[in-house]
C-alpha positions in Angstrom: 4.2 -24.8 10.9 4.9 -27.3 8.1 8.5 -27.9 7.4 8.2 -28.2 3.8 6.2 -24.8 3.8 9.4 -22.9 4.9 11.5 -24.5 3.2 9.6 -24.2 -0.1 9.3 -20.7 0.6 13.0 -20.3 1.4 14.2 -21.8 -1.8 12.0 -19.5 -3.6 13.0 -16.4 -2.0 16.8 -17.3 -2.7 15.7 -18.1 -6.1 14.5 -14.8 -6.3 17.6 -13.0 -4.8 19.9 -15.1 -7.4 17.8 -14.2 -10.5 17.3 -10.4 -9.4 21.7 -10.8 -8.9 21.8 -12.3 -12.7 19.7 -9.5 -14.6 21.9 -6.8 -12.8 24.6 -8.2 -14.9 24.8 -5.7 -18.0 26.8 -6.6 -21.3 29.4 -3.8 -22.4 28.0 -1.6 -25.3 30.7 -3.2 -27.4 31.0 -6.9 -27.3 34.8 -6.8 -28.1 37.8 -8.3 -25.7 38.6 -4.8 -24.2 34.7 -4.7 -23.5 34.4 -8.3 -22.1 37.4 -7.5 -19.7 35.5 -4.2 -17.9 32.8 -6.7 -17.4 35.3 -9.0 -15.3 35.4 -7.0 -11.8 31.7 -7.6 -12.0 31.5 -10.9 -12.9 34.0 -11.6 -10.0 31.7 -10.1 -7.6 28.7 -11.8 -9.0 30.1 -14.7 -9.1 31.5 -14.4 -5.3 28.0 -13.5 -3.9 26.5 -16.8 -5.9 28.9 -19.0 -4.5 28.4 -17.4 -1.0 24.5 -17.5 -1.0 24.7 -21.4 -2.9 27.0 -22.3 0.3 24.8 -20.9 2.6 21.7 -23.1 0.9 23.4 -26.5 1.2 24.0 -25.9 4.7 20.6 -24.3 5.2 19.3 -28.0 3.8 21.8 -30.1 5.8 20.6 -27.8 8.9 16.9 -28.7 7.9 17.3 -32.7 8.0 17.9 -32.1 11.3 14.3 -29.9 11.9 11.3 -32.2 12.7 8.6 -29.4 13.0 9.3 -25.2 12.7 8.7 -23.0 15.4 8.0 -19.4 15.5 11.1 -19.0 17.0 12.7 -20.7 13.8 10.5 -19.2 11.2 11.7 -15.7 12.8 15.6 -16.7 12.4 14.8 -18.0 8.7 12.8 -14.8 8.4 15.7 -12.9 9.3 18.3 -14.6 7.2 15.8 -14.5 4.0 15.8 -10.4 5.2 19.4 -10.0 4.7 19.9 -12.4 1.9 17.9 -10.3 -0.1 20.1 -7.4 0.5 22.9 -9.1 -1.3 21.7 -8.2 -4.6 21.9 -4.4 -3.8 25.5 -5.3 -2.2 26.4 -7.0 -5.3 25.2 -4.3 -7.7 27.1 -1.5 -5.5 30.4 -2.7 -5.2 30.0 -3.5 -8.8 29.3 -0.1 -9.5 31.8 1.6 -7.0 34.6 -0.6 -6.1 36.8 1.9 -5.2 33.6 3.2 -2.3 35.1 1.8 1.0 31.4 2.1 2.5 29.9 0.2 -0.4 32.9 -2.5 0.0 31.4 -2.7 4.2 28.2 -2.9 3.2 28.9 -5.5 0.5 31.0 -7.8 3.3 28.4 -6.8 5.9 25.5 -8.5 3.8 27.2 -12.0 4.2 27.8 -12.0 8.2 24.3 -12.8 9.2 25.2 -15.9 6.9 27.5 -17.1 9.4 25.1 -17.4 12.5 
């Protein structure tokens, strides 16, 4: 399998994830201070799942200097990681929604730990 291939298709996938992440962001109905600020818990969370997934791609691309030629076995890992990357987006948009929902706050933090294998 061609290196570049996956990779290509890796950095559109994440594109993906980070757009679908952006339009879930929602200005207040009024654009005033007090409006602004109820956007901020959001934003926070947004802005933590960005930096997350943007530190997960630069070592993603550090790990891929490394990769000569991609084997199944690798294509299924990537596979894997793409799979729960993309469930950051709904992780972002429920602990946006219900912070105070201790599952959604678990299922927010368990969308980052495949990040760390």
């Amino acid at each position: 399998m061609e290196k570049q291939r996956v990779e290509a298709l890796s950095d559109a996938i994440l594109a993906i994830i980070v757009t679908i992440m952006t339009l879930e962001l929602q200005l207040p109905e009024e654009l005033t201070v007090v409006g602004l600020r109820s956007m901020l818990p959001m934003l926070f969370i947004y802005i933590t799942s960005f930096l997350q997934i943007m530190a997960v791609w630069l070592y993603y691309h550090e790990l891929y200097k490394l990769v000569d030629h991609v084997s199944f076995r690798l294509f299924g890992a990537n596979s894997f990681w793409l799979l729960t990357a993309s469930f950051v987006p709904l992780a972002t948009r429920g602990i946006g929604q219900h912070s105070a929902n201790f599952a959604f706050l678990l299922f927010f933090i368990s969308s980052f730990l495949p990040f760390g294998m």
